[in-house]
N, C-alpha and C positions, 0 to 999 in steps of 0.2 A: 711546691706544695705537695705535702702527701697526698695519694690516691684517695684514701678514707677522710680528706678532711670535711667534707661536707657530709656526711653520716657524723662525725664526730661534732661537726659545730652546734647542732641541735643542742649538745648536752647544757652549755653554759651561758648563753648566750643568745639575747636577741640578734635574728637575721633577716636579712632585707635580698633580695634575691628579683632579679629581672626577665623577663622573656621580650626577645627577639626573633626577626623574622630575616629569612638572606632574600637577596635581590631577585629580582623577575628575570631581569638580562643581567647577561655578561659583562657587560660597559657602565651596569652600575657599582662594583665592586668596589672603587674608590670613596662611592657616597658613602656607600655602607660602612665602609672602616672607620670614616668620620665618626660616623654617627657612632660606633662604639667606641673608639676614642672620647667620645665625650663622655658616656653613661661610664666609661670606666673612673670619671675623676670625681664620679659619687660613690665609689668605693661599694659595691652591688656584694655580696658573699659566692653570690653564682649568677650566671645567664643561661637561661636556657634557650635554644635556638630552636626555631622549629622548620618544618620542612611540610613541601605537598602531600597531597591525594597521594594514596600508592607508592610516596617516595618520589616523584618526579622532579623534585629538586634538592635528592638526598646529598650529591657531588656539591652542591650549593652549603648546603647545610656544614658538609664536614671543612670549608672552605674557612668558613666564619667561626665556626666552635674551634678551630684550629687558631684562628687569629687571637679571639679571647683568651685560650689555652695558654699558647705559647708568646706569644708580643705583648699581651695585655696584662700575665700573669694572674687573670682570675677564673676558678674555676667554670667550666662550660659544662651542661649538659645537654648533648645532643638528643633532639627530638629521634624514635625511631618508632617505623607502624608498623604495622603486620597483613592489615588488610589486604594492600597489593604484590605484597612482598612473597617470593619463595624462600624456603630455608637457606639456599645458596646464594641467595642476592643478601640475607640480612648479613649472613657471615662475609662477603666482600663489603660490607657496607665498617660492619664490626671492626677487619682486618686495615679500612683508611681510615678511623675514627684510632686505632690503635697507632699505627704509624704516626698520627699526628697526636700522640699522648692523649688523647680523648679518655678517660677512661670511664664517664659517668652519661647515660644515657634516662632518657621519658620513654618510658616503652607505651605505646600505645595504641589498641584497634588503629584508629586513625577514619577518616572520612570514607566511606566509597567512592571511588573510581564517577564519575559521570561516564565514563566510557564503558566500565565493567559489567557487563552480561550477567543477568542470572545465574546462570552454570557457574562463571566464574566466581562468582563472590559465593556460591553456595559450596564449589570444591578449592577454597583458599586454603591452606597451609595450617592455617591457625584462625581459629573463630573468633577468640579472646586473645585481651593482652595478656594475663596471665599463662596462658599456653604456650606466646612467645619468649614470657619471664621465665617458662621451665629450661625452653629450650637454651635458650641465653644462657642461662645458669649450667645448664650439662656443658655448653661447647665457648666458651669465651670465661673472660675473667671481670666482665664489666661491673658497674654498679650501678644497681639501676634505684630511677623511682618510676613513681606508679600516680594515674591522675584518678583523681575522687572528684564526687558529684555532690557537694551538700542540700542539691533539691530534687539526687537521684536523676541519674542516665534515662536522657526522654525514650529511649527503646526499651526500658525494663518494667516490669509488670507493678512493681513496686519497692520503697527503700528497702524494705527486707531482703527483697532479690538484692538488689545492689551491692547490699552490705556484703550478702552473702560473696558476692564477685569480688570485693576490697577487699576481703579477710583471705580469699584465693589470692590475692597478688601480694597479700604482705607474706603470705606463705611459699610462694614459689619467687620469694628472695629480693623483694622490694624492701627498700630500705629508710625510704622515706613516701611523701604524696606531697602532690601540687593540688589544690583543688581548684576546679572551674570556676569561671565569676560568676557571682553572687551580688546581691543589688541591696539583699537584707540579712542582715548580722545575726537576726534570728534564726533563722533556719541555720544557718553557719553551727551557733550553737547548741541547737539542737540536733544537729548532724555528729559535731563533734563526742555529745553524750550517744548518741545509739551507736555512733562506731566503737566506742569504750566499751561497752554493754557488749560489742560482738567479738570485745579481744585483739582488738585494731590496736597496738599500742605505737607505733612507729608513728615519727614527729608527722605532722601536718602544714601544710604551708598553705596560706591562705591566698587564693587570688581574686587579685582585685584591679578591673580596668574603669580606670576614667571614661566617660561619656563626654567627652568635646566637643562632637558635630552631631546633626540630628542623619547625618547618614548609617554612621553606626545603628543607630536605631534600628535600623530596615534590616540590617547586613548583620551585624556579630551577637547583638541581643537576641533577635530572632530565630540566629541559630543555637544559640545556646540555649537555650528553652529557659533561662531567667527568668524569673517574675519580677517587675517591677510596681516598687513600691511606691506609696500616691508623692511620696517627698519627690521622688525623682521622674516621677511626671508630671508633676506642679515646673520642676526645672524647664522640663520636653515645653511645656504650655507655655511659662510666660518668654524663655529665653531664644526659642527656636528660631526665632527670626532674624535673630540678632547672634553671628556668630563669634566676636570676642566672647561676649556678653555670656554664651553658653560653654565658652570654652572656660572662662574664672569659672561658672557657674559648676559644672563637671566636676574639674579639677577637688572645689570645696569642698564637693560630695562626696569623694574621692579618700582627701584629708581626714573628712569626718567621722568618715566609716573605720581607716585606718587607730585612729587615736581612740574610738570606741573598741574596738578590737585586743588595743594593746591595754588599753585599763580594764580589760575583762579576762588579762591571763593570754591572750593569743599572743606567740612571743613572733610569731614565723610569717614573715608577709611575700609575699609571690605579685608584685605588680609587674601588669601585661601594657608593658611602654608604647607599643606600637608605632617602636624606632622613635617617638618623637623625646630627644635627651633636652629640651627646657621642659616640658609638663614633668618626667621626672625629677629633675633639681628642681622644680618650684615642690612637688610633695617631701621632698626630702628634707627640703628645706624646713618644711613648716613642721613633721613629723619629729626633727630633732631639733626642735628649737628648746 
């Protein structure tokens, strides 16, 4: 596959795109390849791999975007942050994502450190992910994308600011956007117009994770600062107790949101699998039926 084919696929085409995560240990590498192994026989356009805090399981990250890469034959785009990172760790990081033909990357601030001091998170390398997109762009030849907020980064003062930040990373050489999950389609499209209005024109990929378990709940919703709509906490109500029961339930919501999306013009979907390859093939399924 060319380097540029994911910057190119946008043009003609709808695309279905997955994020992944690599293992905790070492010993579970084997799960892991399964588990892409499977998601690769839904034919995904890309996966994007993500990785920890500060990069602490970037060696991880380039293990599995390698697998996808080269074994799986489908483009990978590797997660990379800046937060914990120095200029010379992102370029060793750049330099094994290159040896393993890596060539598309998520550039990302990324989380804070639990570990990282004041001092340090206030004397980091780079404040924003755009700052790291300059630098990428003077010293590598990668391709990068860039992550969007469509109910705006819960740290910024407002969508304006934000916008302002997204129109910086499509400018310092982003070439596409994944956006964070979103629970309501409307703000989606509403996002979608004020980013047009700011000159934002680089494709958009819409993400979207199922709600299965009511742990999620506590854990990735809440850190995502999402708002959740009464449809999907009528699900949280009646289904909670009952975990098949909330995993169809999820899933549907999932479906729903997706087929509403595509019959409103959104060609670009970004579903965050969360490794589990049947909740994928069950949306896939029903997506292109």
């Amino acid at each position: 596959m060319s380097i540029t084919m994911i910057k190119n696929m946008f043009e003609n085409t709808r695309s279905i795109s997955f994020e992944v995560f690599p293992p905790k240990k070492d010993g579970e590498f084997d799960k892991a390849f399964e588990v892409m192994d499977k998601l690769a026989l839904l034919k995904p356009d890309f996966i994007s791999v993500t990785y920890g805090a500060g990069g602490s399981r970037s060696g991880k990250t380039v293990e599995i975007a390698s697998y996808i890469q080269n074994r799986l034959g489908i483009d990978a785009v590797a997660h990379m942050t800046c937060v914990g990172n120095k200029k010379e760790q992102l370029l060793q990081v750049y330099e094994a994502l290159k040896k393993e033909n890596v060539n598309h990357v998520l550039a990302l601030r990324g989380d804070r450190p639990k570990d990282m001091s004041d001092e340090q998170f206030a004397s980091r390398d780079f404040a924003h992910a755009n700052d790291m997109m300059l630098f990428l762009k003077e010293h590598t030849d990668l391709h990068m994308a860039g992550a969007c907020y469509p109910e705006k980064h819960f740290e910024s003062f407002s969508m304006e600011s934000d916008l302002n930040h997204l129109k910086k990373k499509q400018d310092a050489g982003a070439e596409f956007l994944i956006s964070q999950l979103f629970f309501d389609n409307d703000f989606y499209y509403g996002f979608l117009e004020k980013a047009e209005k700011k000159g934002i024109t680089i494709p958009v990929c819409a993400g979207i994770m199922p709600i299965t378990t009511t742990k999620q709940i506590g854990t990735t919703v809440t850190l995502s600062g999402s708002a959740i709509p009464k449809a999907l906490a009528d699900i949280f109500a009646t289904y909670g107790d009952s975990p098949e029961d909330m995993r169809k339930a999820g899933i549907d919501y999932a479906i729903r949101q997706i087929r509403d999306l595509q019959e409103n013009g959104v060609n670009d979907i970004h579903i965050y699998t969360m490794n589990k390859p049947k909740m994928a093939a069950e949306i896939m399924e029903s997506i292109y039926r």
